[in-house]
KEKE-3310 file (N, C-alpha, C; in steps of 0.2 Angstrom, whole numbers, plus 5000, padded with zeros to 4 digits):
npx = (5347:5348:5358:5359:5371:5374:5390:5403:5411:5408:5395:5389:5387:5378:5377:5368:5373:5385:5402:5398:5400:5409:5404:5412:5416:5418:5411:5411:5410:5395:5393:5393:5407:5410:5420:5427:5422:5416:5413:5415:5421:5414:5403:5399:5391:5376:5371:5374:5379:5373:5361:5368:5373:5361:5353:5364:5364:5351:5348:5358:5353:5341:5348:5353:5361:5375:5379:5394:5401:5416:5423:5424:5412:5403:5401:5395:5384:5378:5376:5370:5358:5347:5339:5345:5351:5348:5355:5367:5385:5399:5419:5427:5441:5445:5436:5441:5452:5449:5447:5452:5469)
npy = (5019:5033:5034:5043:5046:5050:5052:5053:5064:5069:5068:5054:5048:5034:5023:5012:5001:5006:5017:5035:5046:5062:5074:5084:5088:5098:5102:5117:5128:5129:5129:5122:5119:5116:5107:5099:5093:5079:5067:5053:5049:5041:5042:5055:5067:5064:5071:5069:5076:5089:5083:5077:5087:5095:5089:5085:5103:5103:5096:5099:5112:5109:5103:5115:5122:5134:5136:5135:5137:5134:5123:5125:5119:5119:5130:5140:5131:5137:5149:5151:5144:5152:5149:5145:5154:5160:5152:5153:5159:5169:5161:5161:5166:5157:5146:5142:5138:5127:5116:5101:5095)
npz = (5269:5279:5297:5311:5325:5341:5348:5361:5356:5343:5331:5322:5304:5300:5285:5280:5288:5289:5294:5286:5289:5298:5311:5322:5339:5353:5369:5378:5392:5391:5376:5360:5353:5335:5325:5315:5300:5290:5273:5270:5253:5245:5248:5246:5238:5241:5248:5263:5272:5274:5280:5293:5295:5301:5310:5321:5326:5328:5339:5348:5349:5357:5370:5374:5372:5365:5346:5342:5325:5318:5310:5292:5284:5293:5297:5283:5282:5294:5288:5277:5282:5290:5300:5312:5317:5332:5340:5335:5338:5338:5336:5354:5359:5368:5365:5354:5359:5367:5360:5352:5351)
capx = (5344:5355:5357:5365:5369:5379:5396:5406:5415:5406:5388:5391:5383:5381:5372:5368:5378:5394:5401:5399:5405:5405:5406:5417:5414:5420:5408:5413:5405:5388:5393:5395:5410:5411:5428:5429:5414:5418:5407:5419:5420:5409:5396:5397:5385:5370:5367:5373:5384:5369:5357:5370:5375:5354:5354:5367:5362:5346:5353:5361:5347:5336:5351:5350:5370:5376:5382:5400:5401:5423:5424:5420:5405:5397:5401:5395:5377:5374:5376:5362:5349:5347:5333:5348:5354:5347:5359:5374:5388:5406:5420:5429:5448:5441:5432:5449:5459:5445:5448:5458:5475)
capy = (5024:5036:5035:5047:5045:5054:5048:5057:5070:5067:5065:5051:5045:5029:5021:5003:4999:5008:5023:5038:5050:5064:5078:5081:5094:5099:5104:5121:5134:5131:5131:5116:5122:5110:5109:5096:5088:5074:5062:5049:5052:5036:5044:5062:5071:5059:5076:5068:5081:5093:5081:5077:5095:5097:5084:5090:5108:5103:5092:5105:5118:5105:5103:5122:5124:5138:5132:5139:5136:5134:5120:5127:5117:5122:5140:5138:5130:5141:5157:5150:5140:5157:5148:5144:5159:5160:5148:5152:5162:5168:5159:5165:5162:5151:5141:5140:5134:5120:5111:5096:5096)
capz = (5274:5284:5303:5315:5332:5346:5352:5366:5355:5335:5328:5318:5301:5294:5278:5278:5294:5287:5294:5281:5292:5306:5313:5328:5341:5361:5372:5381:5394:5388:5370:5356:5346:5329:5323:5310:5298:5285:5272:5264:5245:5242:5250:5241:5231:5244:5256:5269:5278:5278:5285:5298:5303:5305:5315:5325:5328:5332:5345:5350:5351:5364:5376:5377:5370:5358:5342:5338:5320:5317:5305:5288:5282:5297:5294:5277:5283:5296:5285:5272:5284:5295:5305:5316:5321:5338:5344:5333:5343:5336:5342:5358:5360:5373:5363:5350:5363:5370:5355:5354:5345)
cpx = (5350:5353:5362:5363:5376:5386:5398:5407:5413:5398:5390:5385:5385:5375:5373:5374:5387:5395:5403:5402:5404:5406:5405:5413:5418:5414:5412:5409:5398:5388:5398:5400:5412:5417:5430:5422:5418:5414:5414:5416:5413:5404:5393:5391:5377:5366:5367:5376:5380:5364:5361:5372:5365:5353:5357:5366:5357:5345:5355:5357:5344:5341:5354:5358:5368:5381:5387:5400:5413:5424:5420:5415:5400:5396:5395:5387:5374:5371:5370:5359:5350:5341:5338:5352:5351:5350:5367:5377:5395:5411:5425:5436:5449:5440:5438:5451:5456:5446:5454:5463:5477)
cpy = (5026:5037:5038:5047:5049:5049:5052:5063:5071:5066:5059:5047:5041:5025:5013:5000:5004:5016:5027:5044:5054:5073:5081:5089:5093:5104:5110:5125:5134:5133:5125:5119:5114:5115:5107:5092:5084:5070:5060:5049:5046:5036:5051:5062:5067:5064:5073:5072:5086:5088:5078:5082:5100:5093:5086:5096:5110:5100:5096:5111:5116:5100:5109:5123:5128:5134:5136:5135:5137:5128:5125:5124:5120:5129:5142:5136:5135:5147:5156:5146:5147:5154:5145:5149:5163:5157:5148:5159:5163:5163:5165:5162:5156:5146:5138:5136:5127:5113:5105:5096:5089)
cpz = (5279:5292:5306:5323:5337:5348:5358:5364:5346:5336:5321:5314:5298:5289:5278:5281:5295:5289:5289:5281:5297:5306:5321:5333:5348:5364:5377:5384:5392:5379:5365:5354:5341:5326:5318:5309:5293:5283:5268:5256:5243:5243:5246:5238:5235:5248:5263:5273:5280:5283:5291:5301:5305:5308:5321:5327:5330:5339:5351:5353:5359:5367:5378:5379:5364:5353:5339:5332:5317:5311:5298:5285:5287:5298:5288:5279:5286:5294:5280:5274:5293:5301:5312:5319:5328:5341:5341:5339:5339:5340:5345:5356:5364:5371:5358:5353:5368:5365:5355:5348:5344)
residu = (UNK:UNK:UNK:UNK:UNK:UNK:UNK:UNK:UNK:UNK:UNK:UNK:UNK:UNK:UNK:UNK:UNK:UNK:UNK:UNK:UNK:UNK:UNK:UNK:UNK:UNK:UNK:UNK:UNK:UNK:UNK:UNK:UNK:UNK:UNK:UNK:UNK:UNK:UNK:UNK:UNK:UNK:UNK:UNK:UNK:UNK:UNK:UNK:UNK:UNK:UNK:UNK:UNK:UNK:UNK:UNK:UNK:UNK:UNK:UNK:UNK:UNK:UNK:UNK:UNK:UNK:UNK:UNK:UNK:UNK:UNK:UNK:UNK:UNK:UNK:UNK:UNK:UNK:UNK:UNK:UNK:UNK:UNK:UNK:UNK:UNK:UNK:UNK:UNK:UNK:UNK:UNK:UNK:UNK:UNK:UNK:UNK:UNK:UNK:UNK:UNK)
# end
């Protein structure tokens, strides 16, 4: 069974104690921007990278953040589960350059 939980700057999931994987983000202005998602291969093909970027995004809705969508998976979900587009948002240059390098 999969559990996902917040860190500082990640939603992180993990399967039978182990992490499986994450997706990273920076908080900006009033807007989550995700920047990087990942499921280690050993996990593939399980649906874990969408149940953790619904997890997240709903997360994100009820702390009353927009969801910049920069990583491409999360491009990619938001554009086919449109019951999120009331909190998605392009991103700004801003929110580019909030990102950690």
């Amino acid at each position: 069974m999969a559990d996902i939980t917040q860190g500082s700057d990640r939603y992180l999931i993990s399967v039978d104690g182990a992490e499986a994987g994450f997706a990273q983000y920076v908080d900006h202005d009033g807007r989550r921007v995700f920047f990087h998602t990942v499921v280690d291969d050993a996990y593939a093909g399980q649906g874990l990278a969408g149940e953790l970027v619904t997890y997240a995004l709903d997360d994100t809705r009820k702390a009353g953040l927009k969801v910049v969508p920069v990583c491409p998976y999360v491009k990619k979900f938001v554009a086919k589960h449109t019951e999120y587009a009331d909190v998605v948002v392009e991103p700004t240059p801003d929110d580019l350059a909030a990102i950690p390098r």
